[in-house]
BADRENTOR-510916 format. One line per 10 residues: their letters; for each residue x, y, z of N, C-alpha, C. Coordinates in pm, 1 decimal. Atoms other than C-alpha are relative to their C-alpha. Layout:
N
a = X,Y,Z,X,Y,Z,X,Y,Z; ...
# end
This chain:
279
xxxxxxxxxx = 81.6,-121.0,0.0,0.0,0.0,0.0,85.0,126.0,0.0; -128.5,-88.6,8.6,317.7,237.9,57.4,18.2,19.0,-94.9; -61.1,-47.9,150.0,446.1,200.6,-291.9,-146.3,42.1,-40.6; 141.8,-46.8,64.7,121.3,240.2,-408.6,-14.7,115.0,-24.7; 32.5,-60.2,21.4,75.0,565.5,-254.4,125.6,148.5,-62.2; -109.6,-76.8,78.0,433.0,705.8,-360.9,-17.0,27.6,-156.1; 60.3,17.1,82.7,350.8,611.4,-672.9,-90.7,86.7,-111.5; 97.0,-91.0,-6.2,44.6,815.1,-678.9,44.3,137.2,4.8; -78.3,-181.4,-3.8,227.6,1152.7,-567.3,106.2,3.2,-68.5; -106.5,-101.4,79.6,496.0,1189.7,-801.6,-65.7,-11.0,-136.3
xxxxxxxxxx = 26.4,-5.9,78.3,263.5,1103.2,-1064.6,-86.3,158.6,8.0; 38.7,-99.4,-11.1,57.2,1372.1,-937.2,90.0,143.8,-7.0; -128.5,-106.2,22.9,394.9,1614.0,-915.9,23.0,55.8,-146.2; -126.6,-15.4,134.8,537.0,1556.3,-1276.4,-158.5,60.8,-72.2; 117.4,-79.5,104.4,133.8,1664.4,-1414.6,0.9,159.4,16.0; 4.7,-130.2,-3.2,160.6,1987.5,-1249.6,40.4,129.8,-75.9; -78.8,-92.2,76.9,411.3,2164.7,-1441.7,-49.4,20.4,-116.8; 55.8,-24.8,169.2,252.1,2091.7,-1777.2,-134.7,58.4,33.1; 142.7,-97.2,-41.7,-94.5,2227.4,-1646.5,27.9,123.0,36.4; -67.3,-137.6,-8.8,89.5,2549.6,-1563.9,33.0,90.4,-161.5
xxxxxxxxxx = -64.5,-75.0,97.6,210.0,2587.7,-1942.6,-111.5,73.2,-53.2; 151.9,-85.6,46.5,-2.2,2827.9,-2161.6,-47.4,-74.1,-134.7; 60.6,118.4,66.5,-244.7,2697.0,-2394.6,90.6,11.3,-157.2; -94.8,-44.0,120.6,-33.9,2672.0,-2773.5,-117.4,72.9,-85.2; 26.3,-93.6,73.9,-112.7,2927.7,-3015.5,-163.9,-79.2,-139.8; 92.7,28.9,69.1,-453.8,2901.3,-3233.3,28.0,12.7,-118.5; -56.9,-48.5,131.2,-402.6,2808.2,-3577.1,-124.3,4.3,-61.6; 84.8,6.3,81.1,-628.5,2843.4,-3866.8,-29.5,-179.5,-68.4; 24.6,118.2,67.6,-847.1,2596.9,-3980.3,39.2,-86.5,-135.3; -74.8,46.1,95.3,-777.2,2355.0,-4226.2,-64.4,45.1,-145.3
xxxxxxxxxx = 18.8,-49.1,111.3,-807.7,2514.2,-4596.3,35.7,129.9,3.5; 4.3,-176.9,-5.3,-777.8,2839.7,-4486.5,142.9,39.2,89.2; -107.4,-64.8,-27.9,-431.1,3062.0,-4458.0,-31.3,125.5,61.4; -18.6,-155.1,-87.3,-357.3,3350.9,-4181.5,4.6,86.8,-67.7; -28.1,-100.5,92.5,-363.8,3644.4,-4302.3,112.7,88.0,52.0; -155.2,-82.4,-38.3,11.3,3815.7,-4293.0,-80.6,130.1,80.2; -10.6,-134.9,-56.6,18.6,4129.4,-4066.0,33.7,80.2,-106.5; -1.2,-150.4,91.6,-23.0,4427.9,-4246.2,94.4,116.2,64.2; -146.5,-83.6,-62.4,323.4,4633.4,-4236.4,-104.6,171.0,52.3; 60.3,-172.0,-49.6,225.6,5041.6,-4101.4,19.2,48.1,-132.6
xxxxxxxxxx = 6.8,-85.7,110.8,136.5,5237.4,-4388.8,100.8,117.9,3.8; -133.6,-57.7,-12.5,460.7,5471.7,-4480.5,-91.7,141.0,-69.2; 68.1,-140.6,101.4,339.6,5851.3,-4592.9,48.3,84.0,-42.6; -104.0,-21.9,126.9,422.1,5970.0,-4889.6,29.1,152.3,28.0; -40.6,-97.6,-39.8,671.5,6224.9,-4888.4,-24.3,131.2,-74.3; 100.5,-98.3,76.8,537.7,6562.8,-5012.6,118.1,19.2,-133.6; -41.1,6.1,87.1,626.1,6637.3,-5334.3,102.8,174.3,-39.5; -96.5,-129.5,-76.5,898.6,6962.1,-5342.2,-115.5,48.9,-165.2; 63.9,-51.6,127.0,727.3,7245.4,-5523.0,95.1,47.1,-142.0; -82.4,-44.9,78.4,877.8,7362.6,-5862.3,62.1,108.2,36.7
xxxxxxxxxx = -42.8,-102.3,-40.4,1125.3,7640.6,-5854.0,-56.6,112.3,-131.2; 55.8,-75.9,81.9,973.1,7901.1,-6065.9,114.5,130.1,-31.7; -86.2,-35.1,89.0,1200.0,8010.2,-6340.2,5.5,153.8,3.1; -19.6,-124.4,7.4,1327.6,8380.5,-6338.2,-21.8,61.1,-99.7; -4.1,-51.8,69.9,1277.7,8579.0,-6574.8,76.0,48.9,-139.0; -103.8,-48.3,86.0,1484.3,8677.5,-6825.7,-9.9,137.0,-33.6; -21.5,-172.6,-39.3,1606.9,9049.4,-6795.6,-13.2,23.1,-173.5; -27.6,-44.7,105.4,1534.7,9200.3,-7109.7,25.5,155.7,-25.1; -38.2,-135.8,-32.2,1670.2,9523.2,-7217.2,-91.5,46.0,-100.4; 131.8,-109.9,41.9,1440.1,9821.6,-7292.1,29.3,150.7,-12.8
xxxxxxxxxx = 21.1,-131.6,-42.2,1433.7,10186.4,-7357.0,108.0,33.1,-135.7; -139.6,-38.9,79.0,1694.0,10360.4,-7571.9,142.8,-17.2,6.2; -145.5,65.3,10.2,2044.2,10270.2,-7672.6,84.7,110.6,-55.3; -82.0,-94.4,21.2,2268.3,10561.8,-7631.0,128.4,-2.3,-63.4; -132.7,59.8,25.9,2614.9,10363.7,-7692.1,-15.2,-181.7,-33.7; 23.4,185.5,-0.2,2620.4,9999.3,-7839.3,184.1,-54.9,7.3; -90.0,56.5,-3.2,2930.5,9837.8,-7704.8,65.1,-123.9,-68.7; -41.1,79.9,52.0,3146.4,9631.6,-7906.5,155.4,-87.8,22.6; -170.9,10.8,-22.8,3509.3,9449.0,-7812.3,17.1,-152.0,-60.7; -32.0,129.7,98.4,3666.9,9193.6,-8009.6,157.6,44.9,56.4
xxxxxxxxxx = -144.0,-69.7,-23.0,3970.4,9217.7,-7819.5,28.6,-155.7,63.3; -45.6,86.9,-106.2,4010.0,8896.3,-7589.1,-6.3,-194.9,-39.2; -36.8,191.0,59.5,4048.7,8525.0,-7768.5,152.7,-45.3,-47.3; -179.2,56.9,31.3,4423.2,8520.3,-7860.2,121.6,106.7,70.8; -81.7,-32.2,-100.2,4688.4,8575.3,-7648.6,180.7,6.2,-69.4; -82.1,7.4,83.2,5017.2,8683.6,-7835.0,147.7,-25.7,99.4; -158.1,46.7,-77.9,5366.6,8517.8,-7706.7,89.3,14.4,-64.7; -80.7,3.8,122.1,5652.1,8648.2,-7884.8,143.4,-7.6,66.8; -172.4,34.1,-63.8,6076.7,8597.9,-7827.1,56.0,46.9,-109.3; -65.6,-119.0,91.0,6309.0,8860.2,-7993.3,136.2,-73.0,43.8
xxxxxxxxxx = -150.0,41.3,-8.1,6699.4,8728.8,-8009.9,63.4,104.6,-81.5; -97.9,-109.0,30.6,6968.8,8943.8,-8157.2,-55.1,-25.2,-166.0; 1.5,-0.4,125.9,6883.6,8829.2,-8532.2,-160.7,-23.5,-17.3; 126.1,31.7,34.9,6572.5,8784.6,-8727.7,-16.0,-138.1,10.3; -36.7,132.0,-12.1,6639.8,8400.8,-8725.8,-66.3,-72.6,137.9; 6.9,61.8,-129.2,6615.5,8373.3,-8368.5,-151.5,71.2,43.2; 99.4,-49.6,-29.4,6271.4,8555.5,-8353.0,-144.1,-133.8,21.0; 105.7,86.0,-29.7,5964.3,8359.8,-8234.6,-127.0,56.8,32.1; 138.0,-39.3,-38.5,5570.1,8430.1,-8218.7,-131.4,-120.1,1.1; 72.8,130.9,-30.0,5315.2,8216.7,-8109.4,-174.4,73.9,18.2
xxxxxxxxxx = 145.9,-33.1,-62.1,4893.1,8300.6,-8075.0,-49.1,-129.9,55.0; 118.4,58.7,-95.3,4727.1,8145.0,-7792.9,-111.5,3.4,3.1; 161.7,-53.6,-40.1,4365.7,8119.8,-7733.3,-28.2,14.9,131.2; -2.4,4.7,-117.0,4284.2,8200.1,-7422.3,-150.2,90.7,76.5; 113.2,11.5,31.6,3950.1,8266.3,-7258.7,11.4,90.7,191.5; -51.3,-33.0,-139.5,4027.6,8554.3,-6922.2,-83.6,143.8,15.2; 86.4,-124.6,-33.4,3745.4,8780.9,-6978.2,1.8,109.5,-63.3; -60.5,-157.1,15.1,3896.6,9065.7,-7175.2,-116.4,85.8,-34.5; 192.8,-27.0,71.9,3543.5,9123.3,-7381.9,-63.7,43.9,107.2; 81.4,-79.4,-110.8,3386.3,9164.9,-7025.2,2.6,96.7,73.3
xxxxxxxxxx = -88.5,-70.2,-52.8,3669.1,9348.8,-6902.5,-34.4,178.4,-95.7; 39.7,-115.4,102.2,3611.9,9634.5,-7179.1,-175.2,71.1,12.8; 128.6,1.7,-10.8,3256.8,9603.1,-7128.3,-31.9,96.2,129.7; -25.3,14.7,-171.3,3286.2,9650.2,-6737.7,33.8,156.9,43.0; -61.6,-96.0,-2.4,3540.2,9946.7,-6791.4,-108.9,109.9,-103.9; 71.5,-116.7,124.9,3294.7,10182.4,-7081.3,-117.5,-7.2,112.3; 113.9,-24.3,-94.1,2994.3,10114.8,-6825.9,69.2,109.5,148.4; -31.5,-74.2,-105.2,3199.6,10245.6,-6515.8,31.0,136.1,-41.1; 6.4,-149.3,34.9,3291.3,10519.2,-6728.4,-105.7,87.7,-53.7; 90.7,-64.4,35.3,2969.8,10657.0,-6808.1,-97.8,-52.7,108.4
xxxxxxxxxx = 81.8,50.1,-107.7,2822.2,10546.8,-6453.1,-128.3,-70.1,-36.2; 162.1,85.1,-4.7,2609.8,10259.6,-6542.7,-42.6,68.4,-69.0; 62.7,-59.2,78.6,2462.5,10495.3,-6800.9,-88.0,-156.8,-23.5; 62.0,129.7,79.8,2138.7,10170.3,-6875.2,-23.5,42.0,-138.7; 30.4,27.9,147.0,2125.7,10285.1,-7248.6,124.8,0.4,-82.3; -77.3,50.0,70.9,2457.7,10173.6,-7278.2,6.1,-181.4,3.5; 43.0,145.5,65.5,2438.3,9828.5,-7446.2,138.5,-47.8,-31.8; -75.9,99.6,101.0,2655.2,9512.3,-7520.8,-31.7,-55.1,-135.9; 103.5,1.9,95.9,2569.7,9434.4,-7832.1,95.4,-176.2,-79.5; -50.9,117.4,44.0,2685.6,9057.8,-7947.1,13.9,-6.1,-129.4
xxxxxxxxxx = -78.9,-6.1,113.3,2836.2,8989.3,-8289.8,-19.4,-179.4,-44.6; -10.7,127.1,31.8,2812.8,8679.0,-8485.8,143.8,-73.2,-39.9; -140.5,35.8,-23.8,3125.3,8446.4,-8471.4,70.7,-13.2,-188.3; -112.8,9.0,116.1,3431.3,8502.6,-8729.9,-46.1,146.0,-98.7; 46.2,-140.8,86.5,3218.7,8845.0,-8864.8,159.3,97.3,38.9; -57.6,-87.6,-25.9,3538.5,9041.7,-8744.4,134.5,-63.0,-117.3; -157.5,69.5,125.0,3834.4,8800.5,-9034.6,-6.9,80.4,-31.8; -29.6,-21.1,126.5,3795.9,9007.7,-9287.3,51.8,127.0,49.7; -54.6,-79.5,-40.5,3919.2,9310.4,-9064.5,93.3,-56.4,18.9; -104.1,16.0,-69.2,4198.2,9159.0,-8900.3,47.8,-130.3,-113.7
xxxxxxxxxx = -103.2,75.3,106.0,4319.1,8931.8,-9177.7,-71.7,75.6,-188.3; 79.7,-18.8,99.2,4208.1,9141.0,-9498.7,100.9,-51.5,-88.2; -37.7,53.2,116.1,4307.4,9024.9,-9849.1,130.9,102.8,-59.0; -91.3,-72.4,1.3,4564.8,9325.7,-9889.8,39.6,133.0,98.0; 4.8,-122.4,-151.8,4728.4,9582.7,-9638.9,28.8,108.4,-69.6; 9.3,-125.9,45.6,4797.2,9858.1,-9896.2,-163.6,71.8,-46.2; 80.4,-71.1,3.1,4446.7,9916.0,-9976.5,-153.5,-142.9,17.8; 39.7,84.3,-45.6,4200.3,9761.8,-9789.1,-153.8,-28.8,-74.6; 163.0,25.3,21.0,3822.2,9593.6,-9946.3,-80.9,82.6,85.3; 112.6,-107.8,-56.8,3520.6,9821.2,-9861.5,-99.7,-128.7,100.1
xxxxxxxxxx = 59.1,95.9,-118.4,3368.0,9504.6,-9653.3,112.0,-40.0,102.5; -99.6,14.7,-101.2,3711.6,9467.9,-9469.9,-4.7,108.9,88.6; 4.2,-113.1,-84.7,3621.3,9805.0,-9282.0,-106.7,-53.6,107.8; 65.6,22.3,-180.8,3496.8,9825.5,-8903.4,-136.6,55.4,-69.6; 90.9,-81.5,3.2,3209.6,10088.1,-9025.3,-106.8,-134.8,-67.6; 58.6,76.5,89.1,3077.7,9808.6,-9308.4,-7.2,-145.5,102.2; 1.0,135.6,-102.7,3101.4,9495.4,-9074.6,-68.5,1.6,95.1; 95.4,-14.5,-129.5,2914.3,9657.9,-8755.9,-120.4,48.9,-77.3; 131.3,49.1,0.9,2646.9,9736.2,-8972.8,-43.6,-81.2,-83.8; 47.3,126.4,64.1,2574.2,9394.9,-9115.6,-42.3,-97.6,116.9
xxxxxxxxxx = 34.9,86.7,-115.4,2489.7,9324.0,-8763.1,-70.6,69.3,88.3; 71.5,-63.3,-100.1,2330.9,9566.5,-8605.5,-140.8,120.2,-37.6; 142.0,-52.3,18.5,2023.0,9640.6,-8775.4,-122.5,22.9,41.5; 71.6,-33.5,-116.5,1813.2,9601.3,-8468.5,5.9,50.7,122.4; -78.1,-40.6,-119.1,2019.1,9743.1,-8257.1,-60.4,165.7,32.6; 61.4,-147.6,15.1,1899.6,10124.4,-8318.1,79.4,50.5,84.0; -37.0,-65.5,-74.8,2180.9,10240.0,-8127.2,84.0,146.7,-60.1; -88.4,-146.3,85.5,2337.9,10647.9,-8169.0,106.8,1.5,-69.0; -137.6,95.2,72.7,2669.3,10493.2,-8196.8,33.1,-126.8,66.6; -60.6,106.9,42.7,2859.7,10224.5,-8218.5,203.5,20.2,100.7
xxxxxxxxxx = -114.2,-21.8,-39.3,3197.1,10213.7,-7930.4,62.5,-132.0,-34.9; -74.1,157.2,69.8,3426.1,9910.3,-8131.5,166.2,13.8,78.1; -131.3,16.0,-67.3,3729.6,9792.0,-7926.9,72.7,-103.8,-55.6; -102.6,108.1,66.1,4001.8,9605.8,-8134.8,126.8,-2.6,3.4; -187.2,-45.6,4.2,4381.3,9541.8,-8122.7,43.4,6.8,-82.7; -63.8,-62.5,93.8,4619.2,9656.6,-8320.5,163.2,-95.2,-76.0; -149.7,42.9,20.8,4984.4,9549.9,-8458.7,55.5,183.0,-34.2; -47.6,-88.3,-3.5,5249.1,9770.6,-8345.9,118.8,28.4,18.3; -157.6,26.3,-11.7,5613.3,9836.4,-8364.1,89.5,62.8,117.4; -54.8,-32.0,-138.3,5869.0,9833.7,-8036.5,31.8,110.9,-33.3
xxxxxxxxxx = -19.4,-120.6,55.7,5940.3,10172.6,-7994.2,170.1,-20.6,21.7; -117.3,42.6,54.6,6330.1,10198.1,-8155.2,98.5,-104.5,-18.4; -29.2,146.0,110.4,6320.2,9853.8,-8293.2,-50.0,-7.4,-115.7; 58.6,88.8,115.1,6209.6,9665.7,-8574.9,-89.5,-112.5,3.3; 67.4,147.4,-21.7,6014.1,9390.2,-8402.8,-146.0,87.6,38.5; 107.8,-66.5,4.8,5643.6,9419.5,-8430.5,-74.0,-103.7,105.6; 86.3,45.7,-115.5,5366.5,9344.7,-8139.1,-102.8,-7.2,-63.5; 98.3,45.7,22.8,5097.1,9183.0,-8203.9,-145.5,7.2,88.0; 121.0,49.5,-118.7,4746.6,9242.6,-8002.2,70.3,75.8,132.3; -2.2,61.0,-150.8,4762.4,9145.7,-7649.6,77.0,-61.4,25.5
xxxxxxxxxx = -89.1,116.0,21.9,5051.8,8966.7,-7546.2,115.6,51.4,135.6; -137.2,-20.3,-110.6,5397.9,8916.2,-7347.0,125.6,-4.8,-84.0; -96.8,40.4,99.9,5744.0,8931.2,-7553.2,108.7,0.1,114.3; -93.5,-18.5,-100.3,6068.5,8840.7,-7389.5,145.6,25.2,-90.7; -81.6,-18.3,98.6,6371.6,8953.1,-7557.3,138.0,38.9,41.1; -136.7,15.7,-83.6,6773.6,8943.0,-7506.8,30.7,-95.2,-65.6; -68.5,109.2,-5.0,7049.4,8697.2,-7486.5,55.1,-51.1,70.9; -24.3,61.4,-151.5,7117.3,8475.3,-7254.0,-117.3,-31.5,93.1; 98.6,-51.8,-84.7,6930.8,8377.3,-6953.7,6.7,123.8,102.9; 3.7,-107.5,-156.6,7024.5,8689.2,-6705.7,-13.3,107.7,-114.6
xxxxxxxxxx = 1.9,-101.1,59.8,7043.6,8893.6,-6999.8,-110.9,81.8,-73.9; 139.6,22.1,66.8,6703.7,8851.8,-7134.4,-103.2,63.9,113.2; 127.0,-98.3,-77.2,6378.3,9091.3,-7019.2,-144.2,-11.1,-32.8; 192.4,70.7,53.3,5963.0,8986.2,-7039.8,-54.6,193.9,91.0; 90.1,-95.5,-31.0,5729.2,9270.8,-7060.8,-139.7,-26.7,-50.5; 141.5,8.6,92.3,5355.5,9280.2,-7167.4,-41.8,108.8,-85.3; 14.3,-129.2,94.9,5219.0,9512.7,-7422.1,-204.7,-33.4,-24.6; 156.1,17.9,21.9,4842.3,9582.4,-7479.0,-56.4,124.0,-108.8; 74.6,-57.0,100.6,4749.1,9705.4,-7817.5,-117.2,28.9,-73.7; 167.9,-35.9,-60.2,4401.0,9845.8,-7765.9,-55.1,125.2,-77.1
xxxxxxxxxx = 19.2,-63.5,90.3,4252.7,10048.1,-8056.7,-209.7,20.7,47.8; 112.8,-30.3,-5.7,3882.8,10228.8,-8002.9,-40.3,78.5,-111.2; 68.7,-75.9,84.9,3664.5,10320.9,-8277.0,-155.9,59.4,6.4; 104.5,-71.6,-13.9,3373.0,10560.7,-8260.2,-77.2,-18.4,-164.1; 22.8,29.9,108.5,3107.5,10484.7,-8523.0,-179.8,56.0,34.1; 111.1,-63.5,7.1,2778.5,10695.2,-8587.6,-108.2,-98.3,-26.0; 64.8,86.6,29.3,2478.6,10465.4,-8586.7,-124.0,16.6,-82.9; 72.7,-50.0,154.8,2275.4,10646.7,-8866.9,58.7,-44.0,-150.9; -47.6,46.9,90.5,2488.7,10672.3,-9122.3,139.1,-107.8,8.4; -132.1,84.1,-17.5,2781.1,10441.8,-8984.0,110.4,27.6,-42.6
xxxxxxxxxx = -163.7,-52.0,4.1,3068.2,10665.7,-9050.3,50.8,39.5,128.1; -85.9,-30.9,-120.4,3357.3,10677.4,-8825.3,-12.5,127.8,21.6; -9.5,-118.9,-54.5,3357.8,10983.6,-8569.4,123.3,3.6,41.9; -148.4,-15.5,15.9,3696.7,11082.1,-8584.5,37.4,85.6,146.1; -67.2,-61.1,-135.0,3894.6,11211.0,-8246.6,139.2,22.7,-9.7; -139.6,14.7,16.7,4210.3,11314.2,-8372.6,90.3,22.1,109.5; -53.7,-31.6,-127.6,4331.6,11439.6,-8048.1,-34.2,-29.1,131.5; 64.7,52.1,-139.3,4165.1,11239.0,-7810.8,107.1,-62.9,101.0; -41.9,0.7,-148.8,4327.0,11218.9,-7462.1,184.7,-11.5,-54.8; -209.1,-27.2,25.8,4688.1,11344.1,-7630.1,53.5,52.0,120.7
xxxxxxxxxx = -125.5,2.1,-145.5,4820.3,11465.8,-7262.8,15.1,-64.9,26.3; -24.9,109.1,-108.9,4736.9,11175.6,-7115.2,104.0,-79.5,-68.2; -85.9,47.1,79.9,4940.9,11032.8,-7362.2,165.7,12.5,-18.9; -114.1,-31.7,-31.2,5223.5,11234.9,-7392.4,48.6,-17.0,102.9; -68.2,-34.4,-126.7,5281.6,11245.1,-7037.6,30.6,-157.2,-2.3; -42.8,112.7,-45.5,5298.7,10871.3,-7026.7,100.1,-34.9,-88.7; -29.3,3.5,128.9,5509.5,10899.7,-7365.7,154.7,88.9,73.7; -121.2,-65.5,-2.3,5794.7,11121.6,-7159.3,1.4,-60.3,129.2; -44.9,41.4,-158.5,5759.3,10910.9,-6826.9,155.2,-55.4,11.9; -152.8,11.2,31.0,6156.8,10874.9,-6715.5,7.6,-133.2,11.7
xxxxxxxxxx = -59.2,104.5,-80.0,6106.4,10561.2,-6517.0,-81.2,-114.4,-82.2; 61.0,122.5,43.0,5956.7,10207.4,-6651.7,-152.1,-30.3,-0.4; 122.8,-16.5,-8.8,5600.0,10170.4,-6667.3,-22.5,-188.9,99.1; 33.1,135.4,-116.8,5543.8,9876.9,-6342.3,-124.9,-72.1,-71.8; 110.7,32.0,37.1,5220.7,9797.2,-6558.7,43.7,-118.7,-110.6; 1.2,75.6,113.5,5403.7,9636.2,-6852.2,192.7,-78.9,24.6; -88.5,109.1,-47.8,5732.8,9467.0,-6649.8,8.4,-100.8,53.2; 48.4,88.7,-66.5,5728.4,9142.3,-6603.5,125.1,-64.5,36.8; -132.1,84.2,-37.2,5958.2,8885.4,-6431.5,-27.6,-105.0,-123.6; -43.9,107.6,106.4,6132.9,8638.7,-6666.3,-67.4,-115.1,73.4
xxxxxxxxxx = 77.8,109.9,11.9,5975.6,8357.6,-6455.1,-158.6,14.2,-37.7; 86.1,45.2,67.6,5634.8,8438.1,-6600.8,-50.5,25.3,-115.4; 9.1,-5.8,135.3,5701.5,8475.3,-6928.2,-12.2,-210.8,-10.4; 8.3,119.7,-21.8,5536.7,8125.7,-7051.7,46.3,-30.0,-83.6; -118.1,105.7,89.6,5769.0,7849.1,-7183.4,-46.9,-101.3,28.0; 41.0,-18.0,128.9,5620.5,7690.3,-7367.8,-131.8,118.1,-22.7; 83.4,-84.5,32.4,5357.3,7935.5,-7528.6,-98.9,-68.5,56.3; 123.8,74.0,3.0,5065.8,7695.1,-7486.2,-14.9,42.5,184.7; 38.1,-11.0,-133.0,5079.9,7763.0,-7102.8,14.5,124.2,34.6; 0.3,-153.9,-34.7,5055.2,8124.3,-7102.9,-209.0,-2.7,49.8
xxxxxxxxxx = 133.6,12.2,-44.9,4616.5,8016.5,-7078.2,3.2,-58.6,175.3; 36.7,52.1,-106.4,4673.0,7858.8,-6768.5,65.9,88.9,121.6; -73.4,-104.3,-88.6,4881.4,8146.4,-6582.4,-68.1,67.9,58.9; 76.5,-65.9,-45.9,4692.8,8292.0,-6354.0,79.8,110.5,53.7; -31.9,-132.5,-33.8,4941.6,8557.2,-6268.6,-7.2,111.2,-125.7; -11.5,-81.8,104.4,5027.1,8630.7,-6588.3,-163.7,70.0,-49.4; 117.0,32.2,-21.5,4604.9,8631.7,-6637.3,-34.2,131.3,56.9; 21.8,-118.3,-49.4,4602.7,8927.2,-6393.5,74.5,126.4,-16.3; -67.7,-83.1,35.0,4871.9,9139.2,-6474.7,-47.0,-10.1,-146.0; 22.7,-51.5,100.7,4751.6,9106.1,-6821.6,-168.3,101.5,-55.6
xxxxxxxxxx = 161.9,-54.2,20.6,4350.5,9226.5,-6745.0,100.1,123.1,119.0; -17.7,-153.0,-133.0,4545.7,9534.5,-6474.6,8.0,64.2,-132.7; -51.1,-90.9,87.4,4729.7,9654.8,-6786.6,-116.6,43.4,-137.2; 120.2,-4.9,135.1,4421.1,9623.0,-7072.9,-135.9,133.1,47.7; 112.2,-69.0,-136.0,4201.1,9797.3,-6767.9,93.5,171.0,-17.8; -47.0,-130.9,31.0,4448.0,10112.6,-6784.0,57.7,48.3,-103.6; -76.1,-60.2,122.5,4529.4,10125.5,-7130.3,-179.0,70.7,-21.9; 124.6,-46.5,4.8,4141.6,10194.8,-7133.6,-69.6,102.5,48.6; 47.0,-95.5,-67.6,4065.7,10412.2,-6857.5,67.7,115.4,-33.5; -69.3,-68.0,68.4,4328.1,10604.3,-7028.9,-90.3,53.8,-122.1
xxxxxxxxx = 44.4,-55.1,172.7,4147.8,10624.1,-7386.5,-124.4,59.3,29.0; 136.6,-30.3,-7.2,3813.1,10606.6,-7300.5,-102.7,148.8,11.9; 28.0,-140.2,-33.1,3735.8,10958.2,-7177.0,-57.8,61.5,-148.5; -8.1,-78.5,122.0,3791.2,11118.5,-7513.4,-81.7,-31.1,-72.9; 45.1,-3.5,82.4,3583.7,10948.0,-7675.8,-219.2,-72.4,77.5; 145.0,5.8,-82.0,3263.8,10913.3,-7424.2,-37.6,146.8,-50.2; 23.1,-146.8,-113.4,3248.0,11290.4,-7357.0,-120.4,20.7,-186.0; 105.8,-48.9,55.8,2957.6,11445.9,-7551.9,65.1,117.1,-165.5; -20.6,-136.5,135.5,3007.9,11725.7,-7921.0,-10.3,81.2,96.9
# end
């Protein structure tokens, strides 16, 4: 009867624990699948508004001065040695603003005057000036007057201010400058000297009949006086290290770059006067 009732209580023991567990999870009947939990709905992110396009400034009113400069796409590199032999010239292209620079400088000199105008040009209209077919007597379409107006028939401006460079000879040499540029010239390396030169030609041009307005004496003191200065002009001396060797890296000089827009900037503020000022 003892074992019996031992027996009895640990069978009763070992049931307890499983009558404690929790009941297992309810599944779905047979044919039929749970239905997945439905993730949290995500909300959509707003949509950015457009940026609403500016305007485009258009110009209006009268056109007192139509600005023109054809001065700033080639960059002239030249090397003078004792003989003609040893002479060297090179054109660069180079892309440092001068066009805006001219632009920039005729506005400051007529304070922002707004009916002075840039007036854009269609590309290669300026060859037949600067390379004409003969230099003793030049074609009547190789002229500045005949070329600006084949382009500016909507322009309706009074005149016409045209900024172009020139070719021009060292003064008591024989070697000729080209444009815009740097020449370095000598023999030797210690003996040898780099300067810049900026040959900067303004033409005044009536926008009726498109004949040149002539200024024969426009800003001659300022001229002379810089024409009898004793000492070196700091504007157009450069150091021999940035004269560029090879030519092709005279575009990437950013000193040279600035010393060549200081000097283009006061060969201008120089001219300009004379030929703003009013009859």
């Amino acid at each position: 009867m003892v074992r019996i009732a031992v027996s009895l209580i640990a069978l009763l023991s070992l049931a307890t624990p499983a009558a404690a567990q929790p009941p297992p999870a309810t599944t779905a009947p047979p044919g039929q699948t749970a239905a997945p939990a439905k993730p949290a709905a995500k909300k959509a992110a707003p949509k950015a508004k457009p940026v609403a396009k500016q305007p485009v400034a258009v110009e209006s009113g009268p056109c007192r001065l139509g600005v023109i400069s054809v001065i700033g796409d080639r960059y002239s590199v030249q090397k003078f040695g004792l003989t003609i032999f040893e002479n060297e010239a090179s054109e660069v292209p180079v892309d440092w603003g001068l066009d805006d620079l001219v632009f920039a400088r005729v506005r400051a000199a007529t304070s922002n005057d707004p009916a002075v105008r840039r007036i854009a040009y269609p590309k290669g209209v300026f060859e037949p000036f600067y390379n004409p077919k003969t230099i003793l007597i030049r074609d009547p379409g190789e002229r500045l007057p005949v070329i600006v107006r084949s382009f500016t028939a909507n322009a309706n401006c009074e005149r016409y201010l045209v900024a172009t460079t020139f070719k021009a000879e060292l003064p008591n040499t024989h070697m000729t400058l080209n444009g815009i540029g740097t020449y370095n010239q000598g023999l030797g390396g210690l003996l040898r000297h780099s300067h810049l030169f900026a040959n900067v030609a303004i033409t005044l041009i009536d926008g009726q009949s498109y004949e040149e307005i002539k200024r024969p004496f426009v800003n001659f003191g300022a001229n002379f006086a810089a024409s009898m200065r004793l000492t070196e002009d700091p504007l157009t001396k450069l150091d021999n290290s940035l004269f560029p060797d090879p030519p092709a890296a005279a575009s990437a000089n950013a000193a040279l770059r600035e010393r060549t827009r200081a000097l283009v900037a006061d060969r201008l503020d120089r001219g300009l006067p004379g030929y703003l000022k009013e009859d």
